[in-house]
C-alpha positions in Angstrom: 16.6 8.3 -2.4 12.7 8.4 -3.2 11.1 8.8 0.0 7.6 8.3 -1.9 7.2 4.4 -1.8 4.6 2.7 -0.8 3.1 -1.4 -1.4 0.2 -1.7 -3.6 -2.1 -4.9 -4.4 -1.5 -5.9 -7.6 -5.3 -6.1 -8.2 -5.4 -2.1 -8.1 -4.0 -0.9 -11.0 -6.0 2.6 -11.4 -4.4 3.0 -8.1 -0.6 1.7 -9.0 -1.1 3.7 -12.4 -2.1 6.8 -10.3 0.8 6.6 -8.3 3.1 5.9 -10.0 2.7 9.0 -12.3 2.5 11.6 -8.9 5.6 10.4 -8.2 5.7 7.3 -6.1 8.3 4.2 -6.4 5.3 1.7 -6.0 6.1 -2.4 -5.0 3.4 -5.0 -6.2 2.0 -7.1 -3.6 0.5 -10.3 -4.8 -2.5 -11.7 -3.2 -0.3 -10.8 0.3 2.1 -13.3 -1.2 4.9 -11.3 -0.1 3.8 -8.9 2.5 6.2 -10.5 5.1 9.1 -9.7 2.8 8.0 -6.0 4.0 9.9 -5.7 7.0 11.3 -2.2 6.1 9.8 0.7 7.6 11.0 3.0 4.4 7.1 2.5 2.8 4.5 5.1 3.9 1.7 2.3 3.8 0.5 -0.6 2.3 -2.8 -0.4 -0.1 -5.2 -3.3 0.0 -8.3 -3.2 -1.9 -9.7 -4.2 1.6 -9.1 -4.9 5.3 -10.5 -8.4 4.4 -7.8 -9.7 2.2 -4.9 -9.8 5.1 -6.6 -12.2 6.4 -6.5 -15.2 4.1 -2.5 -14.9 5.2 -0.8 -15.1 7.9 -0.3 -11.6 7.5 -0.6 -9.7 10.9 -0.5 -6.4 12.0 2.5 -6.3 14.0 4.4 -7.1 10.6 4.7 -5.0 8.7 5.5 -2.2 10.6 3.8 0.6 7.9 0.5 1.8 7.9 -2.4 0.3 6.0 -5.0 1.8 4.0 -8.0 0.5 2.1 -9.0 1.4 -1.2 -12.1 -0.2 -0.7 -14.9 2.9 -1.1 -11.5 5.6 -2.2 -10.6 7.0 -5.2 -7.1 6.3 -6.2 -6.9 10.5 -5.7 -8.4 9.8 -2.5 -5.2 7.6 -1.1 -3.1 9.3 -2.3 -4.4 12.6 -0.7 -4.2 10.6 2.4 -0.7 9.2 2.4 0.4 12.9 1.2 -1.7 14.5 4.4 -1.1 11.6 7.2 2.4 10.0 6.4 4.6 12.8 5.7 
């Protein structure tokens, strides 16, 4: 089993792209469409292009129960240098 997934905004495709070719099984999140279908804990984090977008749902932060990172201001190198350092 791939322990390297995490949920990416569709809107971030240098980051999907990047991601996808060091090794992670990435899940395409719509405009937060379906971030309450993300109820598992087996994703490292969610990537948002920023903290703002959550909001326009009625996403929270109790659900879902993974991390979340911006790539607002990061390089798609830089998340993934994070996710590889902080959620081992």
């Amino acid at each position: 089993m791939n322990e390297k997934k995490v949920v990416v905004e569709n809107t971030l495709t240098p980051y999907i792209d990047f991601l996808k070719d060091s090794g992670y099984d990435v899940y395409t999140l719509y405009k937060n469409e379906n971030i309450n279908n993300i109820k598992s804990p087996d994703y490292k984090a969610i990537i948002v292009s920023g903290l703002d977008v959550l909001s326009t749902t009625d996403a929270s932060y109790d659900n879902p129960p993974v991390p979340i990172l911006e790539a607002k201001g990061r390089t798609p190198e830089e998340i993934y240098n994070l996710l590889e350092s902080r959620y081992k």
